[in-house]
C-alpha positions in Angstrom: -36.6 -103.0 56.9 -34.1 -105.8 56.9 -36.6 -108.1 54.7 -37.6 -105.5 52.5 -33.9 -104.3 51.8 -33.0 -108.9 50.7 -35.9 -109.0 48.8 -35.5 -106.0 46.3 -32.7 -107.3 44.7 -34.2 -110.8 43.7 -37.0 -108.9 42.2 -34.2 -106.8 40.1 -32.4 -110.2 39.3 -35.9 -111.1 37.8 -36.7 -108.2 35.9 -33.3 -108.1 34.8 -33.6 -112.4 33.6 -36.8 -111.6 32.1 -36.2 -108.8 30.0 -32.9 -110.9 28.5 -35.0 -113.7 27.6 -37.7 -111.5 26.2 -34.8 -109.4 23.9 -32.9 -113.1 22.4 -36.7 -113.9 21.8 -37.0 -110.8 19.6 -33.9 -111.5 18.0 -34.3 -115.0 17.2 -37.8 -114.0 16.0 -36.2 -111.2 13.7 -33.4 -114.0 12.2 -36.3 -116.7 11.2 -38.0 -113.6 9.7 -35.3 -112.9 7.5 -34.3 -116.1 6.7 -37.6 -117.0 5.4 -37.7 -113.9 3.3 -34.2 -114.8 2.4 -35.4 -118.5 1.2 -38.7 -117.4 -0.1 -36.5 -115.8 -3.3 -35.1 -119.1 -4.0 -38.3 -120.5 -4.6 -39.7 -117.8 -7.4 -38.6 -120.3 -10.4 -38.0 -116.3 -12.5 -35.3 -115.3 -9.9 -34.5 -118.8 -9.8 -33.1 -119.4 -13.2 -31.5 -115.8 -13.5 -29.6 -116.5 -10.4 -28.8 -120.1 -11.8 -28.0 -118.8 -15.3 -25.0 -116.8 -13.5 -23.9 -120.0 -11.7 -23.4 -121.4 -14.8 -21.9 -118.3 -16.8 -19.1 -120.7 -18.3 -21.2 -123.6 -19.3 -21.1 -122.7 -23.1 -17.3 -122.8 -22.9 -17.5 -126.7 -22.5 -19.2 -127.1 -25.9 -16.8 -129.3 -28.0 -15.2 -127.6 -31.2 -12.4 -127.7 -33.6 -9.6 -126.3 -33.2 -8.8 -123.0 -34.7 -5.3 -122.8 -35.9 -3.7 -119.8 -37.0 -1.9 -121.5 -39.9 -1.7 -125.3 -41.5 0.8 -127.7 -41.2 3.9 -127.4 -43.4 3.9 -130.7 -46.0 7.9 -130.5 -45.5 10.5 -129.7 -44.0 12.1 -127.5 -46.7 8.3 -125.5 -46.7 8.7 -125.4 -42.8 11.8 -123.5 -43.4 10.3 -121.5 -46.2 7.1 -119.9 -44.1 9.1 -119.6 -40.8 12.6 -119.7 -41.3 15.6 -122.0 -40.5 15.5 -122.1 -36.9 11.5 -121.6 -36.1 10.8 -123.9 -39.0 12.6 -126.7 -37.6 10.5 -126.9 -34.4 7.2 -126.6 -36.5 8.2 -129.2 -38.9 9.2 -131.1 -35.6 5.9 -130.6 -33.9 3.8 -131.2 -36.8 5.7 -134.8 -37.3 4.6 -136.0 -33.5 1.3 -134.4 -34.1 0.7 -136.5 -36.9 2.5 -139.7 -35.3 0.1 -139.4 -32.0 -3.1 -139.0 -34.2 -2.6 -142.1 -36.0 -1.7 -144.0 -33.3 -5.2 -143.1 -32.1 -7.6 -146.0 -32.1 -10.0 -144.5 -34.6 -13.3 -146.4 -33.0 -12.8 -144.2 -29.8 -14.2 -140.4 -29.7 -12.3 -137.9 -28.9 -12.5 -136.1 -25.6 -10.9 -132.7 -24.5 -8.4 -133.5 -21.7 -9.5 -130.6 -20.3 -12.9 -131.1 -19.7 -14.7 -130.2 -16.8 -17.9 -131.3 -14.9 -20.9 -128.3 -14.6 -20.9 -126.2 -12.3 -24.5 -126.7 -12.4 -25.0 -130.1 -11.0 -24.5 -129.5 -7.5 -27.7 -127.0 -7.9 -30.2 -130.3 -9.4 -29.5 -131.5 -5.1 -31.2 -129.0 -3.6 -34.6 -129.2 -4.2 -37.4 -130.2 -7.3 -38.0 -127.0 -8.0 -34.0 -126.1 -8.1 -34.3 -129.6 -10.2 -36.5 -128.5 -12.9 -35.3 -125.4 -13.0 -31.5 -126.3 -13.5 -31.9 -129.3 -16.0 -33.8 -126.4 -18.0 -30.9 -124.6 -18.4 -28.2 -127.5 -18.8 -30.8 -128.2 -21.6 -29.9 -124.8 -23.7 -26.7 -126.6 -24.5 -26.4 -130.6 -25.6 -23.7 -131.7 -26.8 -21.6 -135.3 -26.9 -18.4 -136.5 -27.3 -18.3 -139.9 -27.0 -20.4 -142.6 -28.0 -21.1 -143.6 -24.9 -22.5 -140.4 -23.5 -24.6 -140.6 -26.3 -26.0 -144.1 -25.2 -26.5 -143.6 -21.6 -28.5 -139.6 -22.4 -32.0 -141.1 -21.7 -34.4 -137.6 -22.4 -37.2 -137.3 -20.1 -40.9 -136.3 -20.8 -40.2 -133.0 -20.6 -39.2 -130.7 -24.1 -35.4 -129.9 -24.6 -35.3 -126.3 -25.5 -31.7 -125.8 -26.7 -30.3 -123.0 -28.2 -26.9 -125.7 -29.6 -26.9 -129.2 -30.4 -23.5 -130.6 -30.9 -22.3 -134.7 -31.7 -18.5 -134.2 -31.9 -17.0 -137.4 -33.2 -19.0 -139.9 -32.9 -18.2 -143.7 -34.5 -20.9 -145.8 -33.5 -24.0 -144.0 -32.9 -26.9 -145.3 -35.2 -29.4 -142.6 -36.3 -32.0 -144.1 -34.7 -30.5 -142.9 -31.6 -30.3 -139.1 -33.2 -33.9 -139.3 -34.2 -35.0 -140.9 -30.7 -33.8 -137.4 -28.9 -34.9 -135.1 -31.3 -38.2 -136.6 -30.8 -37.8 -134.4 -28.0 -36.9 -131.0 -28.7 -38.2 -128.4 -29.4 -36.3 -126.4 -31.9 -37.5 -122.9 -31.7 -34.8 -121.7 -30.1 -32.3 -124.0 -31.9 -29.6 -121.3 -33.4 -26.5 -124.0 -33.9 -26.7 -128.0 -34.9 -23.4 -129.2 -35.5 -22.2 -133.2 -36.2 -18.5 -132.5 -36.1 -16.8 -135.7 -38.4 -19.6 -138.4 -37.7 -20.3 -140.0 -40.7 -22.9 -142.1 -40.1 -25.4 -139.4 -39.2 -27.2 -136.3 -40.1 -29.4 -133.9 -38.5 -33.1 -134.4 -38.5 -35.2 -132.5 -40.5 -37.6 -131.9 -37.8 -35.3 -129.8 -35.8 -34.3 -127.8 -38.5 -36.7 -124.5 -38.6 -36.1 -120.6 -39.3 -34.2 -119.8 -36.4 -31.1 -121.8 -37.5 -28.2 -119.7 -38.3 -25.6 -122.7 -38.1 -25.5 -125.6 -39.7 -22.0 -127.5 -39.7 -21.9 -131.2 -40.9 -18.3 -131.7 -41.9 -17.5 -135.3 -42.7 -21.3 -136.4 -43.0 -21.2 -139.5 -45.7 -24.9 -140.1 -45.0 -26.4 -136.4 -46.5 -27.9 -136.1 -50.0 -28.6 -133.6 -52.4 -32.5 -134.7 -51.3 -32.0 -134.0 -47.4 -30.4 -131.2 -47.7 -32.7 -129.5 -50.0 -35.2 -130.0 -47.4 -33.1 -128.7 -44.6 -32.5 -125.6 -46.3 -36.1 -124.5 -47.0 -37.4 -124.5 -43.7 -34.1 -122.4 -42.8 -33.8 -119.3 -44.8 -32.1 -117.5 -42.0 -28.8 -119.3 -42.3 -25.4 -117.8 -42.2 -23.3 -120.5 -42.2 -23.1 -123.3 -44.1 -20.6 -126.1 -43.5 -20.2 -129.2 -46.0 -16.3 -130.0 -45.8 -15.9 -133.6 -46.9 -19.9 -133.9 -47.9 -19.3 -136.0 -51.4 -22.7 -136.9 -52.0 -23.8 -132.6 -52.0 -23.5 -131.7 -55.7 -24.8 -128.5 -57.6 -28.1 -129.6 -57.6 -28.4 -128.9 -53.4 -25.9 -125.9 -54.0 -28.0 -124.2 -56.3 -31.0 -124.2 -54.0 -29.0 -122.8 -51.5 -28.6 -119.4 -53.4 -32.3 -119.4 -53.4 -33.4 -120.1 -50.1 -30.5 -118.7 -48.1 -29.9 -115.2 -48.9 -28.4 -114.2 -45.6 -25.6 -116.6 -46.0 -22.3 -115.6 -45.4 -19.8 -118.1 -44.6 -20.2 -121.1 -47.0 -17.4 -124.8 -47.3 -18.0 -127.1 -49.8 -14.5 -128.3 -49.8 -13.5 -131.8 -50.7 -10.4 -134.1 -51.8 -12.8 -136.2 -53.1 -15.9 -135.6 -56.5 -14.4 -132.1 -56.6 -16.3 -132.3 -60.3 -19.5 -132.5 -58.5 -19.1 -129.0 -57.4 -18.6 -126.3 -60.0 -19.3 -122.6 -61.4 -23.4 -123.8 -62.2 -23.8 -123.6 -58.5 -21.1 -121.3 -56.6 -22.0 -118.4 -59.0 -25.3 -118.0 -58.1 -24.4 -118.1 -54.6 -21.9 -115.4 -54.9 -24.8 -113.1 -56.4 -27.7 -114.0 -53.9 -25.7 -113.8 -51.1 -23.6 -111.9 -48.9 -20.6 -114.1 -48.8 -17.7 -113.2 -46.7 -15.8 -116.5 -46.5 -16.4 -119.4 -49.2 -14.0 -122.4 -49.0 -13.9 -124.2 -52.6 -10.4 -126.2 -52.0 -10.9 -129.5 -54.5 -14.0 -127.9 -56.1 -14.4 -128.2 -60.1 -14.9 -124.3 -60.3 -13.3 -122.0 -63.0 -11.9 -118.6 -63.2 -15.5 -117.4 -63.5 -16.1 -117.8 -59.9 -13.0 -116.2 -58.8 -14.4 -113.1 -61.1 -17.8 -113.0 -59.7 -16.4 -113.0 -56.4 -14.0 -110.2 -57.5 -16.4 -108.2 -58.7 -19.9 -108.9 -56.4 -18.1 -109.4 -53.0 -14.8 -107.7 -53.5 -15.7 -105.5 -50.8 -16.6 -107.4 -48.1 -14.6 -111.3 -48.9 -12.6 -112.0 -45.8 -11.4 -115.6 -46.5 -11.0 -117.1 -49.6 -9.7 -120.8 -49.8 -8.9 -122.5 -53.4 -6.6 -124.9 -52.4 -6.1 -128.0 -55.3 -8.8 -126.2 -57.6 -7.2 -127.6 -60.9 -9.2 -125.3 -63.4 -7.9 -122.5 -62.1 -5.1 -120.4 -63.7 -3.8 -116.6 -64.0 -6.4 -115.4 -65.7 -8.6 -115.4 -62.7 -6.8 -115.2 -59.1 -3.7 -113.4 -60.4 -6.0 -111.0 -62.6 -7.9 -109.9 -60.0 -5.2 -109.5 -57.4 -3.5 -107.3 -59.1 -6.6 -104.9 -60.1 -6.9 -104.5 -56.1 -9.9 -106.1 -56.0 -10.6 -107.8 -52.9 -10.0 -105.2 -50.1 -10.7 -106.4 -46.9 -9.2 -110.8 -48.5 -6.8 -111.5 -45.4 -6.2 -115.3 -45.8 -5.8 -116.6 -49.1 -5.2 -120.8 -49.2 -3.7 -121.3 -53.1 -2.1 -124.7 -52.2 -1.7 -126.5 -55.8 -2.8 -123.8 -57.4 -1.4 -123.6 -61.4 0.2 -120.2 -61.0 2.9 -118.3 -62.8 2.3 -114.8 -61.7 3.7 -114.2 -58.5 4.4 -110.9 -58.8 0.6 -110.1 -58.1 0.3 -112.0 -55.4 3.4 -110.0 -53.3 2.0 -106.7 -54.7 -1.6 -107.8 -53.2 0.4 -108.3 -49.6 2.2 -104.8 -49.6 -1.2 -103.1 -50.5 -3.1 -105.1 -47.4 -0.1 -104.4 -45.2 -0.4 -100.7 -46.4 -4.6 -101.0 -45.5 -3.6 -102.9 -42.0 -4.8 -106.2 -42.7 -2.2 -108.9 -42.3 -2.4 -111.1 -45.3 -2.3 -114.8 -44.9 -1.4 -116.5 -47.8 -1.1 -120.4 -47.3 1.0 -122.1 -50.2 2.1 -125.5 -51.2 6.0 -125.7 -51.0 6.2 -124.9 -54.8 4.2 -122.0 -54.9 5.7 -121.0 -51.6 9.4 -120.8 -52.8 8.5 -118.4 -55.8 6.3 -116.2 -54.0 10.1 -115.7 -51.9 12.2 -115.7 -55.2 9.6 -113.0 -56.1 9.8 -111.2 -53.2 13.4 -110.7 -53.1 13.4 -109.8 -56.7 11.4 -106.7 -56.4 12.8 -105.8 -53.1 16.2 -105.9 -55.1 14.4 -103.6 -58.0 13.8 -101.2 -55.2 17.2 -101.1 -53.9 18.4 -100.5 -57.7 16.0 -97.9 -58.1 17.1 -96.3 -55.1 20.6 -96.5 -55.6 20.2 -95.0 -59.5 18.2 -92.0 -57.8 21.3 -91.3 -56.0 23.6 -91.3 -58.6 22.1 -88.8 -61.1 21.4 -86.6 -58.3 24.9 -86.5 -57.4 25.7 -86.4 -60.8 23.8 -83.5 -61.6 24.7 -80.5 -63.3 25.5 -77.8 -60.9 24.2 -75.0 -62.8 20.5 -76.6 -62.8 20.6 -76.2 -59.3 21.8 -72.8 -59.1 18.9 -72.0 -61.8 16.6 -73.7 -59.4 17.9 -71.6 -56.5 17.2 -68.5 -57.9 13.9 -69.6 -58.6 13.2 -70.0 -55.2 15.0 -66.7 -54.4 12.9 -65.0 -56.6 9.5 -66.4 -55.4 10.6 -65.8 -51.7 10.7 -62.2 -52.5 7.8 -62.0 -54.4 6.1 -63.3 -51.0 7.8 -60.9 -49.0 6.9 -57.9 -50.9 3.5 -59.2 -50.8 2.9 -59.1 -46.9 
């Protein structure tokens, strides 16, 4: 009995080892199980990219582009003072100075680059794996862009086709257009929305990436763009909505007016230019304004006449947003202070007049109150001349008011006392008359 009573708890010890071992077995088991199943979704390239596509959620925000400013520069500091005031127009005149001081100072043969740009968060993912690889360069693919020359130079594209959705060269000095050509040898534009050369004068997009599903096409600055390419460019893209030629010299009427045939969706359209302003003029711009559904046309330097400004009044009064006529030397009262004052452009909330010949201000502060009155905040940029009447003019008629007001109040108070007591018993009279009735 002794024996049997030592060797019963071994056995227990045993059973008790065993079934431990067999239970962290199971569980191990149950961990690799799900860790597979956890891995395996990582390697369907579908889930894959959506998964990715969230990683990189933020990418588009690293795309290079010009600076939006609320207003210009003041070209003084008396038309500082004018537009903000005495004390707010002394910092802006300031600022603008150093602004201007810093950019000159700027070698000119080196590209800009964003001092707050960040790497990917995408690159970290091409470590992983090939298929995390492929999948990841894929989508770092939707978006090229380059700012610097010598991002440009080191890009080497692979065998595989870029499928980008935005191509973007943002100052660029010393790339040839052999180099341009070279990578879009490699894309495949089907999916190509937005092609922007941001001030690189040397080049201009290929024709071959150019196709239907382009909506943007901004070239500002381009020196090397004929009436010839661009003609070509805008037949194979009738789906285009904007259209930006800023600084384009060679681009006359004879590209313009192809525009307003092949581009009827077009709604933003800048032509403008300090230079060859005659090469741009009423023979093209009008039929633009009647093919297409402008909402903001920049003309600043343009040769264009009152016509335009009438045709625009009276086709896309409705709908112009932004209007800019800056330096337009044929221009006069008969058309922009015409049309202003027959209310004509509703929803017009920046107007740029800068060197405008002008005389009748009194539209043009008439044309704010009425926009103020609908909600819209008009922005009307002004050269320093033009700026100081529109104030002279402003005051003037608020001063007209105040007279009005203040001859209102005199003839009521010196009114005869027996009109009102006839107007009293008027009311008397109809009061009763109501009464009575109920």
């Amino acid at each position: 009995m002794g024996h049997r009573l030592e060797i019963n708890p071994l056995i227990t010890s045993l059973h008790n080892l065993l079934s431990d071992l067999l239970t962290e077995e199971i569980r191990v088991d149950q961990e690799e199980i799900c860790s597979k199943s956890a891995s395996q979704v990582f390697a369907v390239p579908e889930i894959l990219e959506i998964i990715l596509k969230y990683v990189g959620y933020d990418d588009e925000t690293r795309i290079p582009r010009e600076q939006v400013v609320s207003r210009r520069p003041p070209l003084s500091y008396r038309h500082a003072v004018l537009v903000h005031g005495p004390e707010k127009g002394t910092k802006v005149w300031s600022r603008s100075i150093s602004n201007s001081s810093i950019s000159s100072t700027i070698n000119p043969h080196h590209s800009y680059t964003r001092a707050s740009t960040k790497s990917s968060n995408m690159y970290n993912c091409m470590l992983v794996n090939r298929l995390w690889f492929a999948v990841t360069r894929d989508i770092l693919y939707e978006n090229v862009f380059f700012e610097s020359d010598d991002q440009m130079a080191k890009f080497n594209p692979t065998s595989c086709e870029i499928k980008c959705k935005t191509m973007v060269l943002h100052k660029l000095r010393t790339t040839k257009q052999s180099q341009v050509d070279y990578i879009a040898e490699h894309v495949n534009p089907i999916n190509l929305k937005w092609i922007e050369f941001y001030i690189c004068p040397r080049l201009a997009p290929p024709t071959s990436i150019c196709t239907s599903a382009l909506v943007k096409l901004s070239i500002p600055g381009c020196r090397s763009i004929n009436d010839d390419d661009l003609v070509s460019i805008i037949k194979k893209t009738p789906n285009l909505k904007t259209l930006d030629l800023r600084a384009c010299e060679m681009i006359t009427d004879a590209s313009l007016y192809q525009v307003a045939q092949y581009c009827k969706s077009l709604e933003t359209l800048n032509v403008g230019r300090h230079m060859k302003g005659d090469l741009v003029s009423d023979y093209s711009i009008c039929p633009i304004v009647r093919n297409c559904p402008i909402k903001t046309i920049g003309l600043a330097g343009c040769g264009i006449s009152n016509r335009t400004i009438w045709e625009l009044a009276l086709l896309r009064g409705d709908s112009l947003e932004r209007l800019s006529i800056n330096h337009c030397a044929r221009l006069d009262d008969m058309g922009l202070c015409q049309t202003l004052r027959r209310d004509m452009f509703k929803k017009l909330s920046v107007l740029e007049i800068r060197g405008l010949n002008l005389s009748d201000f009194r539209s043009i502060v008439e044309f704010k109150k009425r926009q103020f009155k609908r909600n819209i905040t008009a922005l009307v940029e002004s050269c320093e001349h033009l700026e100081g009447r529109i104030r002279e003019t402003e005051l003037q008629m608020d001063l007209e008011i105040s007279n009005r007001i203040f001859s209102d109040i005199v003839d009521w108070l010196n009114e005869d006392e027996d009109e009102d007591d006839k107007n009293y018993a008027i009311f008397r009279k109809r009061r009763s008359q109501i009464i009575h009735q109920m």
